[in-house]
TIVO-2410 file (N, C-alpha, C; in nm, 3 decimals):
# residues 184
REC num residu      c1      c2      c3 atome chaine
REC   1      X   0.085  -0.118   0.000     N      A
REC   1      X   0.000   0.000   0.000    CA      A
REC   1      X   0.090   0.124   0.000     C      A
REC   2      X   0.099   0.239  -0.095     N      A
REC   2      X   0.149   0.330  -0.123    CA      A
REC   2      X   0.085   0.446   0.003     C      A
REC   3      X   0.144   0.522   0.072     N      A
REC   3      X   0.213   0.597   0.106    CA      A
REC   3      X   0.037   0.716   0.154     C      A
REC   4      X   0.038   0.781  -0.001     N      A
REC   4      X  -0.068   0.820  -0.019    CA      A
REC   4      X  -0.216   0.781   0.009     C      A
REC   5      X  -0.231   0.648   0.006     N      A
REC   5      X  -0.349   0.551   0.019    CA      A
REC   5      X  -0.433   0.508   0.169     C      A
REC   6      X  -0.275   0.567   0.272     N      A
REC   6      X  -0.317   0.559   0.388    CA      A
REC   6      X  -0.384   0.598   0.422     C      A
REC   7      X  -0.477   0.588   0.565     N      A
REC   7      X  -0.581   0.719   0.614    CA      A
REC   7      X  -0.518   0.783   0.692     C      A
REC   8      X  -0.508   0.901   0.701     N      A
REC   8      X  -0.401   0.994   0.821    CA      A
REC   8      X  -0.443   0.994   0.928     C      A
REC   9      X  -0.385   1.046   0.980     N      A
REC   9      X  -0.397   1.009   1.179    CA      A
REC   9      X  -0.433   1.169   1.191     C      A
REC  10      X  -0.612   1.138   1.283     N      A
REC  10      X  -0.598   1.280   1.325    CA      A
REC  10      X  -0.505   1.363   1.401     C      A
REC  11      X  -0.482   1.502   1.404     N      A
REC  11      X  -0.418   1.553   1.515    CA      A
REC  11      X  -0.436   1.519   1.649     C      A
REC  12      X  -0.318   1.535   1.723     N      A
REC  12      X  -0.392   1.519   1.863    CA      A
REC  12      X  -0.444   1.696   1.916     C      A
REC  13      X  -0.490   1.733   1.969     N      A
REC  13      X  -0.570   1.843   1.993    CA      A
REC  13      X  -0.545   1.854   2.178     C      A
REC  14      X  -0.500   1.956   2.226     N      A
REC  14      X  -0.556   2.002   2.370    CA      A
REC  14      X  -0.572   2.083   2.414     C      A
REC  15      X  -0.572   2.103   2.519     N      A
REC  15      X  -0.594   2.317   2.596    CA      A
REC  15      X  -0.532   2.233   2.728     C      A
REC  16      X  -0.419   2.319   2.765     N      A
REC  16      X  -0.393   2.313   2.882    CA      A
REC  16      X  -0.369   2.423   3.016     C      A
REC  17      X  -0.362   2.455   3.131     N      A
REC  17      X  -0.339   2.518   3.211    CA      A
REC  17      X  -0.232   2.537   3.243     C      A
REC  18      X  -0.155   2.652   3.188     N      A
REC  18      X  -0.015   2.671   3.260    CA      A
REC  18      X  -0.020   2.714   3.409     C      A
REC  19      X   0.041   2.661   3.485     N      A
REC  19      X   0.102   2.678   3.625    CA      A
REC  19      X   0.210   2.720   3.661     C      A
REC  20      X   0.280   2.764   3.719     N      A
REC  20      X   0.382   2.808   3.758    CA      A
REC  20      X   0.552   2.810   3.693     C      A
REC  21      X   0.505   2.735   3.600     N      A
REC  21      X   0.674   2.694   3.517    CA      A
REC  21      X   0.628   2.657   3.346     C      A
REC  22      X   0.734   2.694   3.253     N      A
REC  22      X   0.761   2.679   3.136    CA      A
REC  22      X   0.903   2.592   3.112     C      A
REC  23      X   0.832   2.489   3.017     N      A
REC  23      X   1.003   2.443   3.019    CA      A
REC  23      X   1.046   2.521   2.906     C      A
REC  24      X   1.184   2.510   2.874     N      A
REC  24      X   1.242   2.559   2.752    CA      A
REC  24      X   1.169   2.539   2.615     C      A
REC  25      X   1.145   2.419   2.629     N      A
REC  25      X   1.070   2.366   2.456    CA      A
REC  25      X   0.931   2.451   2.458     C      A
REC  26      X   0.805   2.436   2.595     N      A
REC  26      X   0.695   2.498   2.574    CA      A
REC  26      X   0.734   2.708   2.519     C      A
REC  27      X   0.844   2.739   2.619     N      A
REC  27      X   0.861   2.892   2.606    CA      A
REC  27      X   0.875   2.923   2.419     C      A
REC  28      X   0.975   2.822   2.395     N      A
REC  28      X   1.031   2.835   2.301    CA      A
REC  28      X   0.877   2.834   2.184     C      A
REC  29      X   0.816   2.716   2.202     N      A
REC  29      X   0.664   2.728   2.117    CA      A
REC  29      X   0.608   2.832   2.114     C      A
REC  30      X   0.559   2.879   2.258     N      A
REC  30      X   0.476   2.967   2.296    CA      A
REC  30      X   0.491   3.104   2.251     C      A
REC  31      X   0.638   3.096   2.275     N      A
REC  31      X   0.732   3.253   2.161    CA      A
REC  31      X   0.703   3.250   2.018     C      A
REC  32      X   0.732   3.102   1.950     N      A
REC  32      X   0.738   3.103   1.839    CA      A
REC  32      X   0.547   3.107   1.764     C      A
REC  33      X   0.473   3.065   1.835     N      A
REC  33      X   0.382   3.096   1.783    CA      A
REC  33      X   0.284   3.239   1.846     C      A
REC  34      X   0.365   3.268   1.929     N      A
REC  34      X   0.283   3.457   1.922    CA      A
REC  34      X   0.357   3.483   1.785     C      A
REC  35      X   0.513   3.484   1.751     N      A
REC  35      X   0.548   3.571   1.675    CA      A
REC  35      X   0.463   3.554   1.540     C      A
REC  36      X   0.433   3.446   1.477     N      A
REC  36      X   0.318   3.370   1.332    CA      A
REC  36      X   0.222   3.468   1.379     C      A
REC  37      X   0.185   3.462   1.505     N      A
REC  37      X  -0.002   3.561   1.514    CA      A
REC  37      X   0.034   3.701   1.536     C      A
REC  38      X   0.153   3.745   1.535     N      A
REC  38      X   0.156   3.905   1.531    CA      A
REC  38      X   0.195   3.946   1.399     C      A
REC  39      X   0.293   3.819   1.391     N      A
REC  39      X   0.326   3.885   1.218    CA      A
REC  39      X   0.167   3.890   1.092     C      A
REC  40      X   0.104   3.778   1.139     N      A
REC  40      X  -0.009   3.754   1.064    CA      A
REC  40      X  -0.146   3.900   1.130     C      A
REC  41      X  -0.115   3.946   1.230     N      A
REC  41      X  -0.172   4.098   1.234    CA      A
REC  41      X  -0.287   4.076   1.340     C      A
REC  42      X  -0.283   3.945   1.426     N      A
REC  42      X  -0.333   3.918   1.554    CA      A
REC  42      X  -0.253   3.905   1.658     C      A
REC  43      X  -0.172   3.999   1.686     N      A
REC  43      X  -0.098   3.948   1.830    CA      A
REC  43      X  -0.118   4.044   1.943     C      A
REC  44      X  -0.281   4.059   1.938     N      A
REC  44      X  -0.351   4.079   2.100    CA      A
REC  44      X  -0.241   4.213   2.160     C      A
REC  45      X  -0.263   4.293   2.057     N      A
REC  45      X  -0.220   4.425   2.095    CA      A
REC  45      X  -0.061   4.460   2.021     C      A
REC  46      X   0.038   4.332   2.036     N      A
REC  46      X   0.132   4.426   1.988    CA      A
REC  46      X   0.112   4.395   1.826     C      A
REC  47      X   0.202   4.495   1.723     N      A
REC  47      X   0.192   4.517   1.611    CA      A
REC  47      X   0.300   4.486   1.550     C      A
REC  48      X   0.401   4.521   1.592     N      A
REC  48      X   0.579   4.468   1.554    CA      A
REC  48      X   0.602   4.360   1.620     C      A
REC  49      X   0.696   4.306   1.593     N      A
REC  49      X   0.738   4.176   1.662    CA      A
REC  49      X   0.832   4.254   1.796     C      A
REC  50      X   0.819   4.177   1.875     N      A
REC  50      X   0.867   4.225   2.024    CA      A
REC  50      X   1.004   4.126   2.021     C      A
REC  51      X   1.110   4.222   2.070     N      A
REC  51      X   1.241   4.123   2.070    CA      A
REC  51      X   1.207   3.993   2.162     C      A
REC  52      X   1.318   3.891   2.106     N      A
REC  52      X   1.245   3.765   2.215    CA      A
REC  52      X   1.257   3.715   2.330     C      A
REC  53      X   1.349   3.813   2.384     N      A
REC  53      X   1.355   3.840   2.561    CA      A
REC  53      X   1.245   3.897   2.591     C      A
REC  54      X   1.202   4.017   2.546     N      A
REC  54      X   1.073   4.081   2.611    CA      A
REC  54      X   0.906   3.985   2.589     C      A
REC  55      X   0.947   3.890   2.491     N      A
REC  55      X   0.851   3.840   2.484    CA      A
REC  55      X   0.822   3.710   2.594     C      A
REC  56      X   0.966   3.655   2.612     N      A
REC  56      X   0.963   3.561   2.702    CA      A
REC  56      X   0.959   3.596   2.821     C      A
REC  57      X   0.955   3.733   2.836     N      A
REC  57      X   0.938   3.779   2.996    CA      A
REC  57      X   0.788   3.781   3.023     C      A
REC  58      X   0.731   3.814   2.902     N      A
REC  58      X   0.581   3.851   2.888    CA      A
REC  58      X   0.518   3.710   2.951     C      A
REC  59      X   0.580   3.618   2.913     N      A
REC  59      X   0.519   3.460   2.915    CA      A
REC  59      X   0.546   3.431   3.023     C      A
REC  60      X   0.661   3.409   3.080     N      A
REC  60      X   0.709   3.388   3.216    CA      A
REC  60      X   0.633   3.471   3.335     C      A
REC  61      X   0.592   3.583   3.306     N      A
REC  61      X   0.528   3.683   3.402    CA      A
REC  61      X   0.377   3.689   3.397     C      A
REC  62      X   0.321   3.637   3.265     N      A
REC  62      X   0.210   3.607   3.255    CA      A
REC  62      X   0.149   3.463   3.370     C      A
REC  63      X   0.230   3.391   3.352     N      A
REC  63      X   0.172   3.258   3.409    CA      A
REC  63      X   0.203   3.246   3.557     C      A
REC  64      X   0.274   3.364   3.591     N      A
REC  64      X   0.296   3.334   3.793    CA      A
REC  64      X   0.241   3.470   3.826     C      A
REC  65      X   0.118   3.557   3.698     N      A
REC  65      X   0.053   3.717   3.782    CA      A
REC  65      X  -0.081   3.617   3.885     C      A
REC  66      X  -0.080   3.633   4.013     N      A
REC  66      X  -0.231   3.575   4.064    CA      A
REC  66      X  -0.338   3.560   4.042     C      A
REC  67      X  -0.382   3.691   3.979     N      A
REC  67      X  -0.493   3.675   3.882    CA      A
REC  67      X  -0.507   3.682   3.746     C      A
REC  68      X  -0.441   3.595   3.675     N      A
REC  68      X  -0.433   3.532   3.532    CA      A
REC  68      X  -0.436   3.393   3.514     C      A
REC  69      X  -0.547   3.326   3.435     N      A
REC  69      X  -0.520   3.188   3.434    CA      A
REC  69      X  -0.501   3.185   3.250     C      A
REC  70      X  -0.373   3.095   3.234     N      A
REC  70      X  -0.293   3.105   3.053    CA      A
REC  70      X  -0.365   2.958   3.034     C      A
REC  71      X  -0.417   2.955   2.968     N      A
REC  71      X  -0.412   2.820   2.894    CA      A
REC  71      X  -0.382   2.824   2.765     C      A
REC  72      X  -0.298   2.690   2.739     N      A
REC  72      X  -0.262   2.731   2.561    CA      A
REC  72      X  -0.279   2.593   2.483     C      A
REC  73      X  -0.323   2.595   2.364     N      A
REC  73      X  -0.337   2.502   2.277    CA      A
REC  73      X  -0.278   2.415   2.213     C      A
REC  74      X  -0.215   2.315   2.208     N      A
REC  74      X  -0.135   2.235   2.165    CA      A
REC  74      X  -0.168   2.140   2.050     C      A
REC  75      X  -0.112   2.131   1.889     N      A
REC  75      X  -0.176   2.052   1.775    CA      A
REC  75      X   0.022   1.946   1.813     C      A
REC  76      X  -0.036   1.833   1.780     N      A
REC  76      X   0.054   1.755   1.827    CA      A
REC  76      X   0.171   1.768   1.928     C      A
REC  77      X   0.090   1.796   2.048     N      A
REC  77      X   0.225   1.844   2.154    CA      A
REC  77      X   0.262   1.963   2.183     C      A
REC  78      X   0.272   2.070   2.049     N      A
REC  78      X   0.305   2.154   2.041    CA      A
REC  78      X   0.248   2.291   2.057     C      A
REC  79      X   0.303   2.417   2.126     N      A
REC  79      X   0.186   2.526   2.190    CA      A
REC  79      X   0.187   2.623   2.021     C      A
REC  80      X   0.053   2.620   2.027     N      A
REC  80      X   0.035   2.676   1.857    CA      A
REC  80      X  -0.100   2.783   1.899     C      A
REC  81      X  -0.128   2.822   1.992     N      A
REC  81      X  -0.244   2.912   2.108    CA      A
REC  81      X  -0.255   2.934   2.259     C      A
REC  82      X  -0.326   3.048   2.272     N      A
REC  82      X  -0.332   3.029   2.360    CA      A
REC  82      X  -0.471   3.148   2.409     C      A
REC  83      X  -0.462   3.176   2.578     N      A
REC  83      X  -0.612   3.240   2.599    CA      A
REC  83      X  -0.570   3.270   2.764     C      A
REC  84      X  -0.589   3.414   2.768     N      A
REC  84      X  -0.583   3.456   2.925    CA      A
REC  84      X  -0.728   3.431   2.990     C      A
REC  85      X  -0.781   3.422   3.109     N      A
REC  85      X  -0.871   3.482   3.197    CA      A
REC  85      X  -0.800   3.549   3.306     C      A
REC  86      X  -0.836   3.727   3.319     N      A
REC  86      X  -0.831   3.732   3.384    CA      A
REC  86      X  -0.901   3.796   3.505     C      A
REC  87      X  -0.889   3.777   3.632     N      A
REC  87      X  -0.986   3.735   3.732    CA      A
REC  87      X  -1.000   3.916   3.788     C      A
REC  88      X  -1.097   3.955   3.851     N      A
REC  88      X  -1.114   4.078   3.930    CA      A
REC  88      X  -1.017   4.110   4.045     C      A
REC  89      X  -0.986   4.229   4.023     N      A
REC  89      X  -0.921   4.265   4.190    CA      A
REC  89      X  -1.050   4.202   4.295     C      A
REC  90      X  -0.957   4.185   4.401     N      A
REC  90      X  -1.031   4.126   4.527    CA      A
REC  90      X  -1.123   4.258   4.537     C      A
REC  91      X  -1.056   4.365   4.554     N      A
REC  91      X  -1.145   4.495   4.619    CA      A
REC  91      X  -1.236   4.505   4.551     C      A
REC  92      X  -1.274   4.514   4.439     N      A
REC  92      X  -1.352   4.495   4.338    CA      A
REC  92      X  -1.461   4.422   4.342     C      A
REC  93      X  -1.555   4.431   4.446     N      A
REC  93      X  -1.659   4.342   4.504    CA      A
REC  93      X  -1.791   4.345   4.406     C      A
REC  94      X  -1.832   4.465   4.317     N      A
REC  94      X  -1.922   4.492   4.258    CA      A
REC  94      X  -1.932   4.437   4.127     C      A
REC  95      X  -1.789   4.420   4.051     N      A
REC  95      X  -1.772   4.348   3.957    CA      A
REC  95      X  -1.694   4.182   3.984     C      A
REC  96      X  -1.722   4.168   4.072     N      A
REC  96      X  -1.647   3.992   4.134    CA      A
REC  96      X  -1.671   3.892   4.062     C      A
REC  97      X  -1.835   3.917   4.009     N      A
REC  97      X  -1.863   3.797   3.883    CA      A
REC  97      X  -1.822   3.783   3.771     C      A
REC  98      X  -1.709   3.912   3.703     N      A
REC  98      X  -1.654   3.941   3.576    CA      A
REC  98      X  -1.532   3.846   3.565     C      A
REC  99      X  -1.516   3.798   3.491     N      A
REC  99      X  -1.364   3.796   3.427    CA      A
REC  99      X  -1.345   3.816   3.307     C      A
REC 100      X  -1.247   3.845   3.226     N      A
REC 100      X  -1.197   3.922   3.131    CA      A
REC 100      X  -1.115   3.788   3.048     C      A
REC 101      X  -1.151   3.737   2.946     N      A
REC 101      X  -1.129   3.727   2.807    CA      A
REC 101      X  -0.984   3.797   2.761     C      A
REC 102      X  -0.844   3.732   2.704     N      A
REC 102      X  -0.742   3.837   2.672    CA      A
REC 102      X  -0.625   3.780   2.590     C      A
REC 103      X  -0.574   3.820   2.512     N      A
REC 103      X  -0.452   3.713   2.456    CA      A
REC 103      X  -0.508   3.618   2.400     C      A
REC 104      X  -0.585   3.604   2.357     N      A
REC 104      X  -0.670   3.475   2.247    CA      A
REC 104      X  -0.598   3.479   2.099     C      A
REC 105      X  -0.506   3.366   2.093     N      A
REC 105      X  -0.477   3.315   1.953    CA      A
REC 105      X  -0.465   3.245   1.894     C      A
REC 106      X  -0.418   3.189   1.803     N      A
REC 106      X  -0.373   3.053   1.735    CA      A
REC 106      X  -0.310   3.057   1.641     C      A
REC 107      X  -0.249   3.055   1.609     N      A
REC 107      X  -0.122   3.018   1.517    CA      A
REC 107      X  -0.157   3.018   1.360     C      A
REC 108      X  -0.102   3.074   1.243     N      A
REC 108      X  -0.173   3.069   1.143    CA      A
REC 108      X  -0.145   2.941   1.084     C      A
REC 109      X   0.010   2.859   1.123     N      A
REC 109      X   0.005   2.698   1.071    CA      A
REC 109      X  -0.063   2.616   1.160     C      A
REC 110      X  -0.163   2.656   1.271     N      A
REC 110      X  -0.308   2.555   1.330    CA      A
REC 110      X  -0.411   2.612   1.317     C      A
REC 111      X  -0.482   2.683   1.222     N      A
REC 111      X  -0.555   2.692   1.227    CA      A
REC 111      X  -0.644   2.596   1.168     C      A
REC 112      X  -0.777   2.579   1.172     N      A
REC 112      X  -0.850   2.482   1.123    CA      A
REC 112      X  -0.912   2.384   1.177     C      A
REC 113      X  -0.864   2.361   1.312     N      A
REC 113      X  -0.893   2.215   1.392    CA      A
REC 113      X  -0.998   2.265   1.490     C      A
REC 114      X  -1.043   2.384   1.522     N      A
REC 114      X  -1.110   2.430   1.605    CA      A
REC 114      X  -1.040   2.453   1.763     C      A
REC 115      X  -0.914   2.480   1.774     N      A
REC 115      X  -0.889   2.530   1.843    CA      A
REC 115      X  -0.911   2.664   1.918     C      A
REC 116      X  -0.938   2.743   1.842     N      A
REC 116      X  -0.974   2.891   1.879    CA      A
REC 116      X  -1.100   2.878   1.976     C      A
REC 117      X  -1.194   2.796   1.916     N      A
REC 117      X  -1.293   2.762   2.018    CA      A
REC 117      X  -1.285   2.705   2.124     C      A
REC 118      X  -1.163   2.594   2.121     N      A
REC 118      X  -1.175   2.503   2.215    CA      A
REC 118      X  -1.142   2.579   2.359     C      A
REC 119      X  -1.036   2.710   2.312     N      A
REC 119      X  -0.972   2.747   2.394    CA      A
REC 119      X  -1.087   2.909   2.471     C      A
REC 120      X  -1.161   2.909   2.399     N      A
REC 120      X  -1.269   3.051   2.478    CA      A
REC 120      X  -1.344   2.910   2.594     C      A
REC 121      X  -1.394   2.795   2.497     N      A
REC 121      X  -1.472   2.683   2.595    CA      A
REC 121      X  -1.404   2.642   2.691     C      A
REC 122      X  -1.270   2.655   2.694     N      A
REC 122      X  -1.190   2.627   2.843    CA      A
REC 122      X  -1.192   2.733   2.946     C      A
REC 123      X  -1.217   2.908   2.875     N      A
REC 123      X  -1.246   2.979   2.978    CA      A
REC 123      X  -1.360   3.004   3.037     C      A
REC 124      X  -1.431   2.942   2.949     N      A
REC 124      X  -1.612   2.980   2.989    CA      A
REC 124      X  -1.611   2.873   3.107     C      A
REC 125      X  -1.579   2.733   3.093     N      A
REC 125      X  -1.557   2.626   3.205    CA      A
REC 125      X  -1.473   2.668   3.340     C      A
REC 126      X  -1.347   2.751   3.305     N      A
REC 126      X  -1.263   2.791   3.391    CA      A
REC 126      X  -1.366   2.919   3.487     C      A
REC 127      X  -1.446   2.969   3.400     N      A
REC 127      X  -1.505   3.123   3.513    CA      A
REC 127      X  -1.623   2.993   3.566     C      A
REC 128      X  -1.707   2.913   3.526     N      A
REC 128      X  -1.797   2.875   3.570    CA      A
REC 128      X  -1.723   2.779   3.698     C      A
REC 129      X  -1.642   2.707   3.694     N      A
REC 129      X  -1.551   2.645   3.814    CA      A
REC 129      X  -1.557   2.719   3.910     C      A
REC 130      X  -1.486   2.868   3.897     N      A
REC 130      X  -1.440   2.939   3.987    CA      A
REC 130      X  -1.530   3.058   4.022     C      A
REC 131      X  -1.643   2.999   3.987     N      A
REC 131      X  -1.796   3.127   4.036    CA      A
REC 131      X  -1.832   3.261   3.996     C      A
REC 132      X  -1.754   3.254   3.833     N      A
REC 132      X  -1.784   3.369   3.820    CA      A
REC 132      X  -1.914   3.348   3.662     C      A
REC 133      X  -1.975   3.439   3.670     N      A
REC 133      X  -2.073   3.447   3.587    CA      A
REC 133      X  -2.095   3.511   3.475     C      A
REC 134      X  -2.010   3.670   3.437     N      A
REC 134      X  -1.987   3.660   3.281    CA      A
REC 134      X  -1.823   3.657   3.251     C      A
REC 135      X  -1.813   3.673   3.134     N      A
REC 135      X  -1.681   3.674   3.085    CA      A
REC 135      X  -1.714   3.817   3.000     C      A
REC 136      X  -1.633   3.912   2.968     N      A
REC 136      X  -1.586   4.023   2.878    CA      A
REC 136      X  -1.473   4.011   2.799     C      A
REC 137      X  -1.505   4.050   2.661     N      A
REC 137      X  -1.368   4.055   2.601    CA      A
REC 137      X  -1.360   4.162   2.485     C      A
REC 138      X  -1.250   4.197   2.451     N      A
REC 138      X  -1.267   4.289   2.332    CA      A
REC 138      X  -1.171   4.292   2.222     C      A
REC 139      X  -1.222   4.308   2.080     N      A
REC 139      X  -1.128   4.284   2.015    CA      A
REC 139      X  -1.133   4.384   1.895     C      A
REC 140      X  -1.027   4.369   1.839     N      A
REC 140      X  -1.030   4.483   1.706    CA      A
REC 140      X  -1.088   4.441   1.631     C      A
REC 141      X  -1.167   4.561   1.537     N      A
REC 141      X  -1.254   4.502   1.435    CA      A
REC 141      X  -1.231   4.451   1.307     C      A
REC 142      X  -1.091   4.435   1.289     N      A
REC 142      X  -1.013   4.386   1.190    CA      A
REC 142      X  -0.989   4.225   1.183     C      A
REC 143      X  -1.037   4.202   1.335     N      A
REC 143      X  -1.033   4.043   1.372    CA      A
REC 143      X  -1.139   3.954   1.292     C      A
REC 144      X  -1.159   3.967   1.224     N      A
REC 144      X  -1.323   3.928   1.163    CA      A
REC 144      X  -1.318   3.751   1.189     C      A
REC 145      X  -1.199   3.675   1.197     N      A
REC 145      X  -1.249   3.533   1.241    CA      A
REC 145      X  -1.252   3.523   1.383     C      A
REC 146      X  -1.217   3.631   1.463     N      A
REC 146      X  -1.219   3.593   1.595    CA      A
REC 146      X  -1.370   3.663   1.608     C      A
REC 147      X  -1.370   3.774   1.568     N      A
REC 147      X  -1.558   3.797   1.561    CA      A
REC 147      X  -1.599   3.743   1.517     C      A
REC 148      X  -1.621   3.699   1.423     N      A
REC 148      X  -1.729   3.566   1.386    CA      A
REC 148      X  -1.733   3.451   1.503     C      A
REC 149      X  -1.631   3.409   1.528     N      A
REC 149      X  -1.631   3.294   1.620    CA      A
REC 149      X  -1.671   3.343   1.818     C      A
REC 150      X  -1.618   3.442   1.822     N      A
REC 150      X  -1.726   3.497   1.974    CA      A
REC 150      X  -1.895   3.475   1.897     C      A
REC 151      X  -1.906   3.580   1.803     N      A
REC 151      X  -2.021   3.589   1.817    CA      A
REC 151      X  -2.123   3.449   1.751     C      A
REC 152      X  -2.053   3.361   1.715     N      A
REC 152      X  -2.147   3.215   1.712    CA      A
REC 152      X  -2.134   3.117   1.838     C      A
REC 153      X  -2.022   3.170   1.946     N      A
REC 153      X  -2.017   3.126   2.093    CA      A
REC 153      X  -2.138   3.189   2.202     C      A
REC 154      X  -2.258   3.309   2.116     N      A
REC 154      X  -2.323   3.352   2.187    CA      A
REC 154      X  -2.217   3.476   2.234     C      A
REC 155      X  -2.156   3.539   2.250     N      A
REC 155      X  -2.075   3.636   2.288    CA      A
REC 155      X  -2.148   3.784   2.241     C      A
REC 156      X  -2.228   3.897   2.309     N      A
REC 156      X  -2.293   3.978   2.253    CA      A
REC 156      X  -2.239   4.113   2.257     C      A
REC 157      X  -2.227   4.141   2.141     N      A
REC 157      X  -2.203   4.289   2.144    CA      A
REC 157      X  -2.255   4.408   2.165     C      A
REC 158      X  -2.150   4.477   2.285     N      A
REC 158      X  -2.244   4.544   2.359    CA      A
REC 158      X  -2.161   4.746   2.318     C      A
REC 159      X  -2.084   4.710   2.237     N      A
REC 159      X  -2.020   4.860   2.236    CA      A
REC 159      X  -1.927   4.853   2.132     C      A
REC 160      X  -1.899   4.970   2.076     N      A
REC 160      X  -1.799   4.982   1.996    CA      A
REC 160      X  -1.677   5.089   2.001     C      A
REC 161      X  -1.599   5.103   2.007     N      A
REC 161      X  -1.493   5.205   2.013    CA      A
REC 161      X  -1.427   5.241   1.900     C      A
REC 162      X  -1.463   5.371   1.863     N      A
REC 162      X  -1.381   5.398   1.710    CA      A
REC 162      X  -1.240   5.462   1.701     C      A
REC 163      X  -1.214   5.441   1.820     N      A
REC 163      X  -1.013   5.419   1.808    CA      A
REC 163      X  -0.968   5.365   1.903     C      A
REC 164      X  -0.992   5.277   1.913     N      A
REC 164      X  -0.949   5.151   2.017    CA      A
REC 164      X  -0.833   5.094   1.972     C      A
REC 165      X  -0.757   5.133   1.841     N      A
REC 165      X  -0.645   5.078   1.835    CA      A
REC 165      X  -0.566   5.167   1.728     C      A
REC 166      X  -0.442   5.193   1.751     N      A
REC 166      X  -0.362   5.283   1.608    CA      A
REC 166      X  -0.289   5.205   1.599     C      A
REC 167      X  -0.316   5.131   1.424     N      A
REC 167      X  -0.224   5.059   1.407    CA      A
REC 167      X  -0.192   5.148   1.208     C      A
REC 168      X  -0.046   5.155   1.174     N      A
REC 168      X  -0.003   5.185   1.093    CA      A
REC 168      X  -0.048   5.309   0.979     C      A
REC 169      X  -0.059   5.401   1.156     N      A
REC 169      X  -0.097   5.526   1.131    CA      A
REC 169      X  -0.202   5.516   1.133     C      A
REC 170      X  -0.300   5.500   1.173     N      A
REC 170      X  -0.454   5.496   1.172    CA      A
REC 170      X  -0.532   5.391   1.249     C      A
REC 171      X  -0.670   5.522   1.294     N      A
REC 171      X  -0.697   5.459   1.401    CA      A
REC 171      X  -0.795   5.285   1.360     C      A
REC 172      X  -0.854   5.244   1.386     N      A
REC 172      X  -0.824   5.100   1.450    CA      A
REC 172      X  -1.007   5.058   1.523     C      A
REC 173      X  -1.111   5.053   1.496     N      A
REC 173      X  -1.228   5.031   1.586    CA      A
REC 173      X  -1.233   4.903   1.649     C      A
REC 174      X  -1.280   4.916   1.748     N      A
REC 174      X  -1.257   4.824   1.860    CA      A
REC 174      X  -1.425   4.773   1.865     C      A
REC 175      X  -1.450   4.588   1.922     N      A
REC 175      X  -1.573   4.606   1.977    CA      A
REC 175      X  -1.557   4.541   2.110     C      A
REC 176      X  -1.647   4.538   2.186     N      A
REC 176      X  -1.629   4.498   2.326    CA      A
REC 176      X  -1.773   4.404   2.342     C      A
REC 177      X  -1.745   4.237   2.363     N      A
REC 177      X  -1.836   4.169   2.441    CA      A
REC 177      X  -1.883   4.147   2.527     C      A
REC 178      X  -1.968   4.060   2.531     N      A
REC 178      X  -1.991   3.995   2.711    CA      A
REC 178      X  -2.055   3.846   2.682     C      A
REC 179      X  -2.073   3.783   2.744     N      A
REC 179      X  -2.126   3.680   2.792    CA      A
REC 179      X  -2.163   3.669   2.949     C      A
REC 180      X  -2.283   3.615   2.944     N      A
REC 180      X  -2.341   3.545   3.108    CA      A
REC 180      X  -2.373   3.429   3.108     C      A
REC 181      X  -2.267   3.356   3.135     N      A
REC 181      X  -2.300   3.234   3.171    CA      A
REC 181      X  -2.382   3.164   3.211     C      A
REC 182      X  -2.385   3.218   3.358     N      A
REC 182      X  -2.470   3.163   3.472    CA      A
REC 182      X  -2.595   3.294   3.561     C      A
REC 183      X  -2.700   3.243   3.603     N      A
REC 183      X  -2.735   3.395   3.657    CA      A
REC 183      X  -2.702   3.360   3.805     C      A
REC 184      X  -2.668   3.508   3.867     N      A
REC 184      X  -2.589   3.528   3.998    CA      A
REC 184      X  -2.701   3.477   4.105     C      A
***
């Protein structure tokens, strides 16, 4: 049997929870696929590529802030996404049920497998675990597959900002979601 004739092996697919440590190989992914989603004109705010110390500080400092939970996406093993929640100041008693949606990406060599989703459905599970009841997020309006995909997750748009972002000399409209999960 030739080569071609085989049936391929699906990907393996996951979302995981970073905790407290990166090994070299995950940093090294995790770097290498922000840089694919910034160069490709999604990298969750920055616009240039960020040297790759500052980026690995970003990662390293991301996953031990208290109130940030990283989970990132892995297509055979490898981190090719990823997705912040992050949680309310304690003092912040009035908005306690919020968490915030942030850093949502995926890689432009994974896209396709439904990762992008898998990884908002790990935070919607992650706020409902931990008692909180909506999620917020916001994104540029240039994102059009990440808007499309909030807004078939039920994600409703509740505002728009018409310079929410300057990117290459010009301003940039922003929209801002929500979701409610659960009622309080």
């Amino acid at each position: 049997m030739n080569q071609s004739a085989q049936p391929k092996t699906p990907p393996e697919l996951s979302i995981d929870y970073l905790r407290q440590e990166l090994s070299l190989t995950d940093l090294n992914d995790l770097c290498d696929a922000t840089d694919a989603a910034i160069e490709d004109g999604g990298g969750f705010g920055w616009v240039e590529l960020p040297a790759r110390d500052i980026l690995e500080r970003y990662w390293q400092g991301s996953i031990i802030m208290p109130l940030r939970d990283v989970f990132v996406a892995r297509l055979d093993g490898v981190i090719c996404g990823t997705v912040q929640m992050v949680h309310p100041p304690k003092h912040n008693e009035a908005q306690s049920h919020v968490v915030h949606l942030t850093s949502h990406f995926v890689a432009p060599w994974a896209r396709g497998h439904g990762l992008a989703k898998m990884l908002v459905s790990r935070v919607e599970q992650q706020a409902k675990n931990s008692g909180y009841s909506v999620v917020n997020l916001d994104v540029r309006e240039t994102q059009e597959a990440a808007i499309s995909l909030y807004e078939s997750m039920e994600f409703e748009r509740y505002a728009t900002h018409p310079a929410y972002a300057y990117v290459d000399g010009h301003y940039v409209a922003g929209h801002y979601y929500m979701k409610i999960l659960d009622a309080v």
